[in-house]
C-alpha positions, 0 to 999 in steps of 0.5 A: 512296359509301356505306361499310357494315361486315358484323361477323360472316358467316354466313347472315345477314351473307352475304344482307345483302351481296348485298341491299347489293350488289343496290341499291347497286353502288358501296356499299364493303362491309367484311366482318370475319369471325373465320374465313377460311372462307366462310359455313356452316349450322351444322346442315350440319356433322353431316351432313358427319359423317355422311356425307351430303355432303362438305366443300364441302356445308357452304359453301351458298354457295361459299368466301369468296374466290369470295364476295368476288370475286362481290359486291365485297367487301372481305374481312378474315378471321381479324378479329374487331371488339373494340369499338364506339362507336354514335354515331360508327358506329366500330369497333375490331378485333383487329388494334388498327385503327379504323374509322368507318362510314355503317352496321354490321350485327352477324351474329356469330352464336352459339356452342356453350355449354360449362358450367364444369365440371372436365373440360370441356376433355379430349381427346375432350369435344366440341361441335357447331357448326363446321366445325372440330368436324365435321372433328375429330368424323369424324376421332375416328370415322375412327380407328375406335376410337370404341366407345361415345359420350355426348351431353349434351344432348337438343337439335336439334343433339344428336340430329343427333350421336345419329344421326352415332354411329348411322349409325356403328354406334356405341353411343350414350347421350342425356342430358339435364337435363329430363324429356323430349327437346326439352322446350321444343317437344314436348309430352310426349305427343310426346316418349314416341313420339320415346323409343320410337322412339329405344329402338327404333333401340338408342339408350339414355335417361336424363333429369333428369340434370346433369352436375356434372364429367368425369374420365379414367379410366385406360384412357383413356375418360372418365367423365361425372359427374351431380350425383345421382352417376350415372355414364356411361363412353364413349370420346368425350363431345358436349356440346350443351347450348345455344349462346351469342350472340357479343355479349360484345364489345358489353357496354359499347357501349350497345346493348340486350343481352338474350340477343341484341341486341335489334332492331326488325321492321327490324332496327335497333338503339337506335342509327341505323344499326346493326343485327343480323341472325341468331343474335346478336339478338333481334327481336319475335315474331308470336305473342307480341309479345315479343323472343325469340331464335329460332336458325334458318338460314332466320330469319337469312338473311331477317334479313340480306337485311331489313337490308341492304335497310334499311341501302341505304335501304329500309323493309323489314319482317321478318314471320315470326319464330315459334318454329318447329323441325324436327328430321330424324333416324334417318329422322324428322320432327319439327315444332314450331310455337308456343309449347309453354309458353303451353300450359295444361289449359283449352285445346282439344286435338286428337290424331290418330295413324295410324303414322307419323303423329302430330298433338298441336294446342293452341288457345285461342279459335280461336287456335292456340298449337302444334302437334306433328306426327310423321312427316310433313314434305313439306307443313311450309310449309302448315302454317307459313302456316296457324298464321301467318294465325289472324285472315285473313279467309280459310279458313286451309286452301283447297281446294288446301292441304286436297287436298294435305293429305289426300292426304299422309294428313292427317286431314279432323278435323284441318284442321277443328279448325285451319279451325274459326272462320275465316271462309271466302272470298267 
């Protein structure tokens, strides 16, 4: 009987036990998770803070215990592995115990980065990310006394955050060190309509502004102290400035750690037998080749359905990791396909702009490197499939992609830019 570890259970450690448990009924699977809650999107956690769904909407796949009883797993929860030794396969855990294990999976995820800073730990300096910092953040608005909120961090989750104090009718100041928002996926022609737009909705702006320290001021509001000297008082303070992968246990343990673990198109790690899946590691990239860690639920979930289809014996390969985002807020869309930063002033440019729409695409010798799009995300996986298949023998855009494009209200001039050096069908 095959006996497999699971360290870590979110989206990723969640689909590698069903895919274990779909091939190998009689597999002893081990679960260790540092919390005794079930398997949650991290993302989901704002809209429970705004209202959206309840509680259980953040749990997509029902609690641990139903989880548990469903897939036949050996649950250790509120266990957190401290240790790791690759060639036995054995782990060590925070309740001093050792195990030894036919294979491991890592999917412990990450977690919201806080600097070092004085202040950082004050009452009402909060970040995003679990369950438990959507419980206290809707509990501090619930109060009713929240007035005026600051976010720190221009990012996926801190527009989510904007939104929460928004649709709260709570005054809202967005901060952020570079010089526009969402600054790895936005070009800045993209980022001063999604300025205007959130100018326009009340929200205020500062840019280029790092946050040296945090104080209390006497009447109880805090006050966020930019290294420049600039000021910015409110009531409560989100701080969403990055996560970090849950990987500092492994330091020492031989494995290959850049940011994440690094792992192959299998999910497999320098050592035999080990893998990681989701937010913790760091996997090949399509367009670029390289490792890159790309922090999305819908990655992570495939991630850990390949590895435990791998770790039961199969040979299956993971093919869509690409630097994609999309950002939903305040009744917008924004979608980001590519690398922004492989983007030069020699490439092809198409721009396209009919309110609300707006299309920013950059290609280089009929390759394309990243696409913006506002306004528009019902037809987000065609365009998704057409920036993946650059090189298919294949029209990118078929003549049922293209007639549901058009009827969206995609410009005939942009899917012949995108179509442009393809070749067509037989």
């Amino acid at each position: 009987m095959k006996h497999i570890a699971i360290v870590g259970f979110g989206g990723a450690g969640y689909c590698a036990a069903e895919a274990v448990r779909a091939r190998d009924p009689h597999a002893k699977i081990d679960v260790y998770s540092d919390t005794n809650a079930g398997p949650y999107n991290p993302m989901l956690t704002t809209y429970y803070v705004k209202g959206s769904i309840d509680y259980n909407g953040m749990f997509p796949f029902g609690s641990l215990t139903e989880i548990g009883q469903k897939l036949n797993l050996d649950l250790h929860p509120n266990i957190q592995a401290t240790s790791l030794s690759p060639a036995e396969k054995k782990l060590t855990f925070s309740d001093g115990s050792e195990q030894k294990f036919d294979s491991i999976l890592f999917s412990t995820g990450a977690s919201a980065f806080t600097p070092p800073i004085q202040g950082i730990e004050l009452p009402r300096v909060i970040t995003m990310r679990t369950v438990s910092d959507a419980v206290k953040l809707k509990d501090f608005i619930s109060t009713g006394r929240i007035k005026k909120a600051l976010v720190i961090g221009a990012s996926w989750v801190g527009i989510k955050v904007v939104e929460d104090f928004y649709e709260h009718q709570i005054d809202c100041t967005l901060i952020d060190g570079a010089a526009n928002i969402f600054s790895t996926a936005a070009f800045p022609q993209t980022a001063e309509r999604i300025h205007a737009s959130l100018e326009k909705k009340g929200i205020h702006l500062s840019f280029g502004q790092f946050l040296s320290c945090i104080e209390k001021e006497n009447n109880g509001q805090l006050t966020a102290i930019m290294k420049n000297g600039c000021r910015f008082t409110a009531d409560i303070i989100a701080v969403c400035i990055g996560i970090k992968t849950n990987v500092a246990f492994l330091k020492d343990s031989g494995l290959i750690i850049n940011r994440g673990i690094l792992v192959d198109s299998y999910m497999r790690t320098n050592f035999k037998g080990i893998y990681a899946a989701g937010d913790c590691c760091e996997s090949p990239e399509m367009q670029s080749g390289l490792h890159k860690h790309i922090g999305l639920w819908a990655n992570a979930r495939i991630q850990g359905r390949i590895a435990g289809i791998n770790m039961t014996g199969g040979n299956e390969v993971f093919t869509s990791n690409i630097l994609i985002n999309l950002a939903h807020y305040m009744h917008s869309d924004f979608l980001s396909i590519g690398d922004i930063s492989a983007c030069t002033d020699e490439d092809d440019v198409y721009e396209y702009e009919n309110s609300p729409l707006y299309i920013r695409a950059v290609k280089k010798d009929n390759k394309l490197k990243c696409i913006n799009i506002l306004g528009s995300s019902e037809n987000n996986g065609i365009i998704r499939s057409a920036f993946m298949k650059p090189m298919s023998q294949d029209l990118i855009f078929n003549d049922c992609s293209r007639a549901i494009l058009l009827g969206a209200g995609y410009p005939e001039s942009f899917l012949d830019f995108i179509n442009a050096g393809s070749c067509p069908s037989a």
